[in-house]
Biopython code that builds the backbone (N, CA, C, O; Angstrom):
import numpy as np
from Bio.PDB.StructureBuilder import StructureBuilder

atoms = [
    (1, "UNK", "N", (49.749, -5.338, 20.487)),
    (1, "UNK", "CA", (48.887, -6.336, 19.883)),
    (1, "UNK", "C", (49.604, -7.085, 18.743)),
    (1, "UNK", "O", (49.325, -8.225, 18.371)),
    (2, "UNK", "N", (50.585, -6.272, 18.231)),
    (2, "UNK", "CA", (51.219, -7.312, 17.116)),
    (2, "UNK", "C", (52.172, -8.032, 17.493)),
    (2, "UNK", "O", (52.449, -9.134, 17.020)),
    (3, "UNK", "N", (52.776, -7.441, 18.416)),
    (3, "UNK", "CA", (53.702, -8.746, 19.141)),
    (3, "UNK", "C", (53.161, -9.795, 19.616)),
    (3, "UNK", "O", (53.838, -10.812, 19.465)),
    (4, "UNK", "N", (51.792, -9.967, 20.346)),
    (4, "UNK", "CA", (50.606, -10.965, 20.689)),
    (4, "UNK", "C", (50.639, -11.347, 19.454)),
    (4, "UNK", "O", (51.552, -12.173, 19.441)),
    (5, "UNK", "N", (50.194, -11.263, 18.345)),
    (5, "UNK", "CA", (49.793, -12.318, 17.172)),
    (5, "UNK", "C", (50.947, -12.590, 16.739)),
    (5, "UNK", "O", (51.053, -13.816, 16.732)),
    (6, "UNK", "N", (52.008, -12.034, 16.319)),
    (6, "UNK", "CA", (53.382, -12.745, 15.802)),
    (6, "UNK", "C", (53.809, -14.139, 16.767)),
    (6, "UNK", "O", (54.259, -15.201, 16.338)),
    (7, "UNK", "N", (53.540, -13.803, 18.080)),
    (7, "UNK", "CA", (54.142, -14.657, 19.486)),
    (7, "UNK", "C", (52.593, -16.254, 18.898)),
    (7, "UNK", "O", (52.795, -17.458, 19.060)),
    (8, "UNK", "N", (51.845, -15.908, 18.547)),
    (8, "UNK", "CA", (50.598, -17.372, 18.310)),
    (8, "UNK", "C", (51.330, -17.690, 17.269)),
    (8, "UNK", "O", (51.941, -18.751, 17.393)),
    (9, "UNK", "N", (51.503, -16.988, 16.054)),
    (9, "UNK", "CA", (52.038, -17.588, 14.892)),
    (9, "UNK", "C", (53.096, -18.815, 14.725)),
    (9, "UNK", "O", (53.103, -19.829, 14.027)),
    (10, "UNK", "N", (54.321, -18.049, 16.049)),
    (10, "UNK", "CA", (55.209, -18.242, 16.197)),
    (10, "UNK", "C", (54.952, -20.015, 17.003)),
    (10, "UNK", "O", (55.573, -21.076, 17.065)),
    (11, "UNK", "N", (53.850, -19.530, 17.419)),
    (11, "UNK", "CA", (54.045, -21.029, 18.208)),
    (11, "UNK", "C", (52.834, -21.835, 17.557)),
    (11, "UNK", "O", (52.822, -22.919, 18.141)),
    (12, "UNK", "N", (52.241, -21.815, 17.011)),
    (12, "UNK", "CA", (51.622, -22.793, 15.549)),
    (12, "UNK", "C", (52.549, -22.925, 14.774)),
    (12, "UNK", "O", (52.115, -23.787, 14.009)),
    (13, "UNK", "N", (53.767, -22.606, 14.357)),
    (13, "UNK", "CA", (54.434, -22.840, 13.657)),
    (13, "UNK", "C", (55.077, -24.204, 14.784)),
    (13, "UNK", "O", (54.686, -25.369, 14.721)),
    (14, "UNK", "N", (56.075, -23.702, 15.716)),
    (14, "UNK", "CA", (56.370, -24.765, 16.452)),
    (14, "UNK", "C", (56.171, -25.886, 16.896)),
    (14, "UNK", "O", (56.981, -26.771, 17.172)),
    (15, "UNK", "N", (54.652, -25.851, 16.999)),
    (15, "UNK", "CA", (53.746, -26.872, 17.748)),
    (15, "UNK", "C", (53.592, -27.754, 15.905)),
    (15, "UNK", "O", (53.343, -28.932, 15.650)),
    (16, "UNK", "N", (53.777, -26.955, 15.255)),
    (16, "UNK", "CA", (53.172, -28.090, 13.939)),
    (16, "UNK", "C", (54.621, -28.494, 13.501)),
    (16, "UNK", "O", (54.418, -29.663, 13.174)),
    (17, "UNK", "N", (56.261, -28.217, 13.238)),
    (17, "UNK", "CA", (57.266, -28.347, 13.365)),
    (17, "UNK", "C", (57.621, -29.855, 14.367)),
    (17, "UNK", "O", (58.164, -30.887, 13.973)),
    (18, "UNK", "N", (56.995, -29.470, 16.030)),
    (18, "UNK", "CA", (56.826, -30.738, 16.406)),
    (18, "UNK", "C", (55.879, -32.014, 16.538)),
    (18, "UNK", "O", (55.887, -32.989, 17.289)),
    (19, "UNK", "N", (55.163, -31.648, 15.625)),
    (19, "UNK", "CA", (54.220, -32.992, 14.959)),
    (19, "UNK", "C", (54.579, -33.546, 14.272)),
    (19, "UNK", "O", (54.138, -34.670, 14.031)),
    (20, "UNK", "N", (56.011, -32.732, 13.347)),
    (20, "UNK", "CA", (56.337, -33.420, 12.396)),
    (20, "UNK", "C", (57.864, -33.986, 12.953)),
    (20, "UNK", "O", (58.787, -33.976, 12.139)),
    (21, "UNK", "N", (58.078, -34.400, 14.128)),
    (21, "UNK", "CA", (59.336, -34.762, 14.639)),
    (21, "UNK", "C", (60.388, -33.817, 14.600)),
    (21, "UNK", "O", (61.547, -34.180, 14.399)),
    (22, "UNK", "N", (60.012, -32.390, 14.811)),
    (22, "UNK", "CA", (61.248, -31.661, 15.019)),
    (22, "UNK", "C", (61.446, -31.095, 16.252)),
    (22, "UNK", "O", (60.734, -31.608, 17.115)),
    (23, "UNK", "N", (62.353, -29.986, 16.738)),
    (23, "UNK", "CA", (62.848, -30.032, 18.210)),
    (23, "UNK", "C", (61.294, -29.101, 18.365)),
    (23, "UNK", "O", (60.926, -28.408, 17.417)),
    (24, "UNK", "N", (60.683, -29.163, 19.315)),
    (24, "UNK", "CA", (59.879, -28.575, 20.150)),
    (24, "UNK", "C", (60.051, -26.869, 20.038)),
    (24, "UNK", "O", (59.133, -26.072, 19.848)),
    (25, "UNK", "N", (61.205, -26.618, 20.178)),
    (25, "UNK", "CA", (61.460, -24.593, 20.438)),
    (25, "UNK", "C", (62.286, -24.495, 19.199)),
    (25, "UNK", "O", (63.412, -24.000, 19.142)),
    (26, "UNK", "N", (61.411, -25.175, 17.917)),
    (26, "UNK", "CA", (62.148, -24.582, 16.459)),
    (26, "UNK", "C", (61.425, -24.515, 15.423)),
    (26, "UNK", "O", (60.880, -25.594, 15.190)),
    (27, "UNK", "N", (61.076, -23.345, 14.369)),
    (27, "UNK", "CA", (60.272, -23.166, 13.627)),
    (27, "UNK", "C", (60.594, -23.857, 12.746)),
    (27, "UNK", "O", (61.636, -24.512, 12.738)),
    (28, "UNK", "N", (59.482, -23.826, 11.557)),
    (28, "UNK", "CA", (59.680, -25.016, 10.451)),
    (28, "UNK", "C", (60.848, -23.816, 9.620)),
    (28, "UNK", "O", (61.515, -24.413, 8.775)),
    (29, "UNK", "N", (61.039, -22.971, 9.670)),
    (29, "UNK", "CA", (62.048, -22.424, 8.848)),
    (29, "UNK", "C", (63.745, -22.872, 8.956)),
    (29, "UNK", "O", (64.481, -23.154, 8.011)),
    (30, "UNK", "N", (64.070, -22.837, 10.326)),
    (30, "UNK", "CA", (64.918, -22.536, 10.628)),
    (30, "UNK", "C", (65.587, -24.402, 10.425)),
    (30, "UNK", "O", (66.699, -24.819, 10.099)),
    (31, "UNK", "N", (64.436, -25.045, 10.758)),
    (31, "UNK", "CA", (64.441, -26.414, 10.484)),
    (31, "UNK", "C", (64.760, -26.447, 9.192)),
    (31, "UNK", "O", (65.969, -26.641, 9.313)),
    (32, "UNK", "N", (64.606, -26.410, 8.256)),
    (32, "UNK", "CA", (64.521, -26.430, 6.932)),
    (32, "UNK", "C", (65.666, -26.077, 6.390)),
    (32, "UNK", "O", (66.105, -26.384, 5.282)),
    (33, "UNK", "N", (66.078, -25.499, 7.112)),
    (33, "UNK", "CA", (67.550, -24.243, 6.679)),
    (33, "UNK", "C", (68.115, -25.372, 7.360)),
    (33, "UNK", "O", (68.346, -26.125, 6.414)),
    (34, "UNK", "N", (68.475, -25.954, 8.374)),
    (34, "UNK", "CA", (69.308, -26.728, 9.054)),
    (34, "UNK", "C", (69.369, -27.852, 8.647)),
    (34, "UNK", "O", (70.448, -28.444, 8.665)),
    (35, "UNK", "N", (68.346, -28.381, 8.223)),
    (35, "UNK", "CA", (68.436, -30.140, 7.560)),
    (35, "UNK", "C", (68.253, -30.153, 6.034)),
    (35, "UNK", "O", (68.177, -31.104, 5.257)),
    (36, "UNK", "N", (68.206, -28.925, 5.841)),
    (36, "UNK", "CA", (68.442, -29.127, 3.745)),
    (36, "UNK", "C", (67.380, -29.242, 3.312)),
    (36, "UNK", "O", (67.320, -29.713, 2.177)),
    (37, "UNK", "N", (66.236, -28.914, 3.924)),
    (37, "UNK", "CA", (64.879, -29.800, 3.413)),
    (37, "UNK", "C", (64.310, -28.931, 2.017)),
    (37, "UNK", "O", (64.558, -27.800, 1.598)),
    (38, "UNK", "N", (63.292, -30.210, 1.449)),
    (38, "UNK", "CA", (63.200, -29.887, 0.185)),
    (38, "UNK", "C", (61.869, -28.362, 0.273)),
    (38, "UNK", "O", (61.448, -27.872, -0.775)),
    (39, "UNK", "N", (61.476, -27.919, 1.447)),
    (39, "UNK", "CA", (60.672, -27.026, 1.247)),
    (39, "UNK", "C", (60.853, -25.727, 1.780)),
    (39, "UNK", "O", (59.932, -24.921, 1.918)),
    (40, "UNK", "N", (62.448, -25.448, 2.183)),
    (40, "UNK", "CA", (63.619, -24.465, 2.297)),
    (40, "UNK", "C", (63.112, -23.360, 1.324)),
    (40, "UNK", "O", (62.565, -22.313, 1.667)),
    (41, "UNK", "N", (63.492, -23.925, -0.452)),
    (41, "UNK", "CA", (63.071, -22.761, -1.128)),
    (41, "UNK", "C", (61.777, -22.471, -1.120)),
    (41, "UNK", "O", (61.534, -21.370, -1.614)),
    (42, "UNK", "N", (60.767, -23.127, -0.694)),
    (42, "UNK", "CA", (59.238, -22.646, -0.704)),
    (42, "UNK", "C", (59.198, -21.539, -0.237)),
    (42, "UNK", "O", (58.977, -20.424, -0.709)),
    (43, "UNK", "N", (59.610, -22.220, 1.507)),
    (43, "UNK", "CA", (59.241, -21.123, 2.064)),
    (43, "UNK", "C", (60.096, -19.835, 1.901)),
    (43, "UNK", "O", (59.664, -18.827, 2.459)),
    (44, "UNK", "N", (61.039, -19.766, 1.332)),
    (44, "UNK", "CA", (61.860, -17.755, 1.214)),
    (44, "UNK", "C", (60.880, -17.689, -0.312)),
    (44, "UNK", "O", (60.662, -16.519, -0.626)),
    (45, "UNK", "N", (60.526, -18.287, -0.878)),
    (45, "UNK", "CA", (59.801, -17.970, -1.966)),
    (45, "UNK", "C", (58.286, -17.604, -1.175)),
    (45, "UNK", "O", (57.825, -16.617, -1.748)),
    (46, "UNK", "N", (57.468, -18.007, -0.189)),
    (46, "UNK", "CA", (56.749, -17.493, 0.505)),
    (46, "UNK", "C", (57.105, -16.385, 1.054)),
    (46, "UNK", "O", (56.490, -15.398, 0.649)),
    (47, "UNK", "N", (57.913, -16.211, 1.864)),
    (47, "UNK", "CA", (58.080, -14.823, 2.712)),
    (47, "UNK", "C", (59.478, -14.281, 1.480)),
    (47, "UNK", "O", (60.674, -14.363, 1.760)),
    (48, "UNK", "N", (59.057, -13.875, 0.461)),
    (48, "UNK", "CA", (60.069, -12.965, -0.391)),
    (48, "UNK", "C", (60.151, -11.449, -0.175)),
    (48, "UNK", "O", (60.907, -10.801, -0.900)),
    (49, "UNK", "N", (59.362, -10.788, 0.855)),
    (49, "UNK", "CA", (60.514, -9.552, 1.522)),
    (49, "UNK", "C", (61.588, -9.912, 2.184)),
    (49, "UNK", "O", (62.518, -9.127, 2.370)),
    (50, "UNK", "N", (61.584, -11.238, 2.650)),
    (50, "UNK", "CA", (62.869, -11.428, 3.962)),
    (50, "UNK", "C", (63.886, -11.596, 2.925)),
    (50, "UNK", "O", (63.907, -12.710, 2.402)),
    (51, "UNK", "N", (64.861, -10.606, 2.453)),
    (51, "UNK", "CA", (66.259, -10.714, 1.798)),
    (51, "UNK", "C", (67.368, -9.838, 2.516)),
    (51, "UNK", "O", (67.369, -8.815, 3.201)),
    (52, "UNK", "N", (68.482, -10.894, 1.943)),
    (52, "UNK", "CA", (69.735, -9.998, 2.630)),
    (52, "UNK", "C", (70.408, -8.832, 2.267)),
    (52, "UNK", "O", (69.602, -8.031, 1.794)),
    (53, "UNK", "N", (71.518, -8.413, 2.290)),
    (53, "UNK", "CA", (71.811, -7.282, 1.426)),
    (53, "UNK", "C", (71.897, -7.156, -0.010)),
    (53, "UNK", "O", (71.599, -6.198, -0.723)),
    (54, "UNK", "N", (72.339, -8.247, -0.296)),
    (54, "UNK", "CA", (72.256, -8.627, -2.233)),
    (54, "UNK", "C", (71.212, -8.817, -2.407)),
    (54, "UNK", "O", (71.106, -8.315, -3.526)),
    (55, "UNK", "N", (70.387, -9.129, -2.199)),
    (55, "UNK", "CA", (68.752, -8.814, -2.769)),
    (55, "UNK", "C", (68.517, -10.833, -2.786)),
    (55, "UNK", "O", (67.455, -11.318, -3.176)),
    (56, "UNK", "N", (69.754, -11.758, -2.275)),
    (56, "UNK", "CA", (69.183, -13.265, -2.245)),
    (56, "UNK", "C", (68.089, -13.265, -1.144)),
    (56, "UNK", "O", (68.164, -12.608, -0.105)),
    (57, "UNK", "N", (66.753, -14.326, -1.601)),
    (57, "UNK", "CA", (65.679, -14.725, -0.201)),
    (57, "UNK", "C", (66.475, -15.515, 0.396)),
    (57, "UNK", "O", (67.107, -16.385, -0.204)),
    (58, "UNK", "N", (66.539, -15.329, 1.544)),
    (58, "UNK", "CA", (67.076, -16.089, 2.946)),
    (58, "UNK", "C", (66.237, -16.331, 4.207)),
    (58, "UNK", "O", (66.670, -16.552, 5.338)),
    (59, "UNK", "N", (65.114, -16.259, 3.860)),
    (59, "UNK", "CA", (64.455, -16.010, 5.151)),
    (59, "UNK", "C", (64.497, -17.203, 6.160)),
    (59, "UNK", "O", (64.307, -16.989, 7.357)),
    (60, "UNK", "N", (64.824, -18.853, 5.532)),
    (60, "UNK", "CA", (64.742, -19.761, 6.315)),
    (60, "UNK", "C", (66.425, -19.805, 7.155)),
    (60, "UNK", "O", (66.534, -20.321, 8.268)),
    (61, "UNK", "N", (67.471, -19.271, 6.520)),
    (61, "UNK", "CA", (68.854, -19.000, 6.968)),
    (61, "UNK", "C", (68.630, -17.863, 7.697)),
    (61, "UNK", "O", (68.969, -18.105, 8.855)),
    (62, "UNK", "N", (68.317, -16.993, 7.614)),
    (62, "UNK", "CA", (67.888, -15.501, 8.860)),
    (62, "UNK", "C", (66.950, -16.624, 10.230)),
    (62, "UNK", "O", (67.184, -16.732, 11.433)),
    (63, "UNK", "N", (66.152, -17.122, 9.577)),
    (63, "UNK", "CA", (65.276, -18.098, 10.699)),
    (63, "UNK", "C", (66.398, -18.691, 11.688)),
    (63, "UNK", "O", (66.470, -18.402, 12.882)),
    (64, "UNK", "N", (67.169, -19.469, 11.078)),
    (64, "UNK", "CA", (68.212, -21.102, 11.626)),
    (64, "UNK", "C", (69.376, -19.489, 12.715)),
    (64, "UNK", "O", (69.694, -19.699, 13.886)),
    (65, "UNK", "N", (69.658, -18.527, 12.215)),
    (65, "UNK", "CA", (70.837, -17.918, 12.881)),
    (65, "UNK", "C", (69.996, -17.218, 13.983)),
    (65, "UNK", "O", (70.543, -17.144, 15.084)),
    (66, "UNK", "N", (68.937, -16.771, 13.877)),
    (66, "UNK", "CA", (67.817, -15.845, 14.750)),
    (66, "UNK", "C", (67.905, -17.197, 15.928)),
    (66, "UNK", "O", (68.216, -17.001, 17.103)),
    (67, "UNK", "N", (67.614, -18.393, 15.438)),
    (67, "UNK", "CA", (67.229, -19.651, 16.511)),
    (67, "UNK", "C", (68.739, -19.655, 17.689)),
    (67, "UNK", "O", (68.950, -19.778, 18.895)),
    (68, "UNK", "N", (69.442, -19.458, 16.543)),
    (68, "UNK", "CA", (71.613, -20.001, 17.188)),
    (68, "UNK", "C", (71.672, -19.038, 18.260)),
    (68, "UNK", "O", (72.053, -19.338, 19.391)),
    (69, "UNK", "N", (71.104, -17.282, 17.738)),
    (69, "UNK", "CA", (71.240, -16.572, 18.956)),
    (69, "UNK", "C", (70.520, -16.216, 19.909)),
    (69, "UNK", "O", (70.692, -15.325, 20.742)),
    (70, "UNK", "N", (69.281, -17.310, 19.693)),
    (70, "UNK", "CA", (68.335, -17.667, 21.272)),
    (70, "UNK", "C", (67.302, -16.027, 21.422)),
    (70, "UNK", "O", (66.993, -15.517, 22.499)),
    (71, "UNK", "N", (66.928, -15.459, 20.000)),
    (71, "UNK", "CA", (66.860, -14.159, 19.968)),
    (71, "UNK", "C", (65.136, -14.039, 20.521)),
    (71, "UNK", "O", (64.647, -12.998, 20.960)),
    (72, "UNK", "N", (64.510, -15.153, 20.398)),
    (72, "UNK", "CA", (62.931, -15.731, 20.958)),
    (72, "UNK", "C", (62.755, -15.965, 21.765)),
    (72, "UNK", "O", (61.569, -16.212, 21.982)),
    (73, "UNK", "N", (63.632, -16.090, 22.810)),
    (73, "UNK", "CA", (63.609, -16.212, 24.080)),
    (73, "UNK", "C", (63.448, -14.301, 25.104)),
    (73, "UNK", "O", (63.932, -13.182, 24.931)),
    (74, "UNK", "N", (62.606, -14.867, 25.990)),
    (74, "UNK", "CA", (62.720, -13.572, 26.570)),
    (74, "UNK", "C", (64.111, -13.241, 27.114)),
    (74, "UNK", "O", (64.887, -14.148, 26.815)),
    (75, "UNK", "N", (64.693, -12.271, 27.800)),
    (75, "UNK", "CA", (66.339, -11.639, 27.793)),
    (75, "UNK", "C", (66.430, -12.784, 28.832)),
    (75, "UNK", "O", (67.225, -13.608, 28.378)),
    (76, "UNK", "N", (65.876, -13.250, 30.230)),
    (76, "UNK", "CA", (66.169, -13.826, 31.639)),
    (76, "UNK", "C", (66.426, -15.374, 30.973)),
    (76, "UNK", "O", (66.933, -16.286, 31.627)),
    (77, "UNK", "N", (66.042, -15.491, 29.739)),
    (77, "UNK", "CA", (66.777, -17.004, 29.162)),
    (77, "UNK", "C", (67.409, -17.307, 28.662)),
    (77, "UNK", "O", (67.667, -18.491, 28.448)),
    (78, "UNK", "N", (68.379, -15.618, 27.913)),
    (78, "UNK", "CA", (69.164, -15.713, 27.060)),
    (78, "UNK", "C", (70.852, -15.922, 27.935)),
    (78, "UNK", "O", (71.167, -15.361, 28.985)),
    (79, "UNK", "N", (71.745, -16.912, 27.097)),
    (79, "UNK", "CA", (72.849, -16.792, 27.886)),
    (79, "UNK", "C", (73.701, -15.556, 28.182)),
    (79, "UNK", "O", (73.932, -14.587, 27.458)),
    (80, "UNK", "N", (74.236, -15.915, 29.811)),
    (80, "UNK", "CA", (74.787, -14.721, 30.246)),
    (80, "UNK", "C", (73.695, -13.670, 30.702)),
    (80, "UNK", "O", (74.151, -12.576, 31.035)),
    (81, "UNK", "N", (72.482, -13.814, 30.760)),
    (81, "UNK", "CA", (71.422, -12.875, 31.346)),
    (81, "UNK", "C", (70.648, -13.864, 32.877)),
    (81, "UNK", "O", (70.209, -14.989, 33.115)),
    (82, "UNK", "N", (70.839, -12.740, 33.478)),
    (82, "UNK", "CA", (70.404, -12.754, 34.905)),
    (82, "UNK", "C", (68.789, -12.326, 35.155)),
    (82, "UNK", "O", (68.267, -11.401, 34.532)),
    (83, "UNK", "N", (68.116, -13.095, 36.106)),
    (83, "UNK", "CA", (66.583, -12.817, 36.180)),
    (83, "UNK", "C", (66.952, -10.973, 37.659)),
    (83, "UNK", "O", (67.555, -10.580, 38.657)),
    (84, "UNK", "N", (66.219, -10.715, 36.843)),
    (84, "UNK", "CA", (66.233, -8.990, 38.051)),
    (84, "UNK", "C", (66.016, -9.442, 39.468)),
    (84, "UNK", "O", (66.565, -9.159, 40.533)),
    (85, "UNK", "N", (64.884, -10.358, 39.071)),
    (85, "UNK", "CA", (63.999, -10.510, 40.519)),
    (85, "UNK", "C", (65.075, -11.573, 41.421)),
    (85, "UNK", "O", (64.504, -11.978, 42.434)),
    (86, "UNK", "N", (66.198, -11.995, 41.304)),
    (86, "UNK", "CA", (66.879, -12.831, 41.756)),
    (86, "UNK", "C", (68.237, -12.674, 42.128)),
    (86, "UNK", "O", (69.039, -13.417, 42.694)),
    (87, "UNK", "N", (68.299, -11.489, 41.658)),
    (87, "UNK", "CA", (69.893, -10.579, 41.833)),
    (87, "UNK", "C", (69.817, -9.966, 43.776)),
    (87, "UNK", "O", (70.744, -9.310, 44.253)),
]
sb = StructureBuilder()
sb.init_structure("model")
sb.init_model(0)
sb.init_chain("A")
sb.init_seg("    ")
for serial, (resi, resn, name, xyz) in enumerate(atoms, 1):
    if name == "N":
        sb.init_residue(resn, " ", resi, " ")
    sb.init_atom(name, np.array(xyz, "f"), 0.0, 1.0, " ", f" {name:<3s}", serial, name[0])
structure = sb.get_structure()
């Protein structure tokens, strides 16, 4: 059940990301982290458990590298992964 509500979150975030002219399969974080935007520090100041090992908030840079390695995608979309049912 919490993977079900993280997975809605995840895509209200997206769906409102692309209202505001951004790519369709990218959260407003990772966006933010990627184009410099001025509400970058908001949001790691919003989600301030997400830190790295030095104790800096990064959560919109953890967002932008999570996006690079396609980690939201189920495995059959990730590159170099094969669908079972097709082997």
């Amino acid at each position: 059940m919490k993977r079900y509500v993280q997975n809605i979150l995840i895509a209200f975030d997206q769906l409102a990301n692309a209202v505001f002219c951004g790519y369709p399969d990218e959260t407003i974080s990772a966006r933010s982290y990627r184009e410099k935007l001025w509400c970058e520090w908001w949001i790691d100041l919003l989600f301030f458990w997400d830190r790295d090992e030095s104790g800096r908030r990064n959560h919109c840079e953890a967002s932008y590298l999570h996006e690079m390695k396609r980690m939201d995608l189920p495995a059959e979309y990730r590159e170099g992964q094969r669908c079972k049912s097709r082997e």
